[in-house]
N, C-alpha and C positions, 0 to 999 in steps of 0.2 A: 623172475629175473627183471622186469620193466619196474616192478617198484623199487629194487633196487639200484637200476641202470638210473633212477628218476631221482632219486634220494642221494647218489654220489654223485649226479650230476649238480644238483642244489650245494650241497657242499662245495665241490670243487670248482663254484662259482665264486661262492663266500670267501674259501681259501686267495682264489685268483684275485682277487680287489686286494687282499693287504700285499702292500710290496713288500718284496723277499722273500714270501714265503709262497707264492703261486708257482713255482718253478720244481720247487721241490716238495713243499705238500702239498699241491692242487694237481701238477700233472699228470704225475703216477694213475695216480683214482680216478683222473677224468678219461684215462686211455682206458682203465679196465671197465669204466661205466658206460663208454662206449662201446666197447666188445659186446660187453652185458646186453644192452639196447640192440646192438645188431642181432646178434643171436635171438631175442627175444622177438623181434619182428618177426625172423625168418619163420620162427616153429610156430609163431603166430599166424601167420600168412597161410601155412600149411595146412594147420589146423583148424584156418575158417573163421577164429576168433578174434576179439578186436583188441588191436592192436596201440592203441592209443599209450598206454604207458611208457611203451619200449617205444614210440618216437618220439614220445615227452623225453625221455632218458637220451635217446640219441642227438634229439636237438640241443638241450643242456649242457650236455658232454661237447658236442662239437664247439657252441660258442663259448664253455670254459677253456677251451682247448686254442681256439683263436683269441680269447681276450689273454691269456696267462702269455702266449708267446708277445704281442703286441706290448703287454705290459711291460713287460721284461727287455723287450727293443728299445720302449720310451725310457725307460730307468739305465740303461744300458749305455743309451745317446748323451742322455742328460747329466751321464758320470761322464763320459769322455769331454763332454763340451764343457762342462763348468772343470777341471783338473786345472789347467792351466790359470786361468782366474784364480783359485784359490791357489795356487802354487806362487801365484804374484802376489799374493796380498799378504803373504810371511816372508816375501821379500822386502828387508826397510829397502827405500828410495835415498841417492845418496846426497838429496836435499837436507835429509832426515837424518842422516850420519853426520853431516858437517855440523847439524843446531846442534847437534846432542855431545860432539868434542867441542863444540864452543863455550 
């Protein structure tokens, strides 16, 4: 389970860098590859053996997990803040209406 907690965590890093698609193909995978990573500590922990994958996996997942929401805030922001600029800028100016009846 930690090499695969480690292996979707890589992925749903990858996924998280392209915008649009971190939200819905990176999240999903980086919640269950964190589960994976948890789980995989714990029976690690229990049974004395080293654990190193499953916190590879857990570390991965969590900061897929905080880059894809942060992503998604900055992409989110930067639609509401630019909407109105381009909503002006297919509005003609009626500087621009008068040249063009003249």
């Amino acid at each position: 389970m930690g090499l695969a907690a480690m292996i979707i965590g890589i992925v749903a890093v990858i996924l998280g860098i392209i915008p649009g698609c971190g939200l819905v193909f990176g999240l999903p995978p980086a919640i269950v590859g964190l589960i994976l990573g948890i789980v995989d500590v714990k029976n690690k922990s229990k049974a004395k053996q080293p654990k190193g994958m499953g916190m590879a996996g857990v570390v991965l997942n969590a900061v897929a997990i905080v880059f894809i929401i942060l992503w998604t805030l900055i992409f989110a922001t930067a639609t509401v803040v630019t909407k109105p600029v381009i909503v002006d800028i297919n509005v003609p100016s009626p500087s621009i209406e008068r040249s063009i009846d003249e």
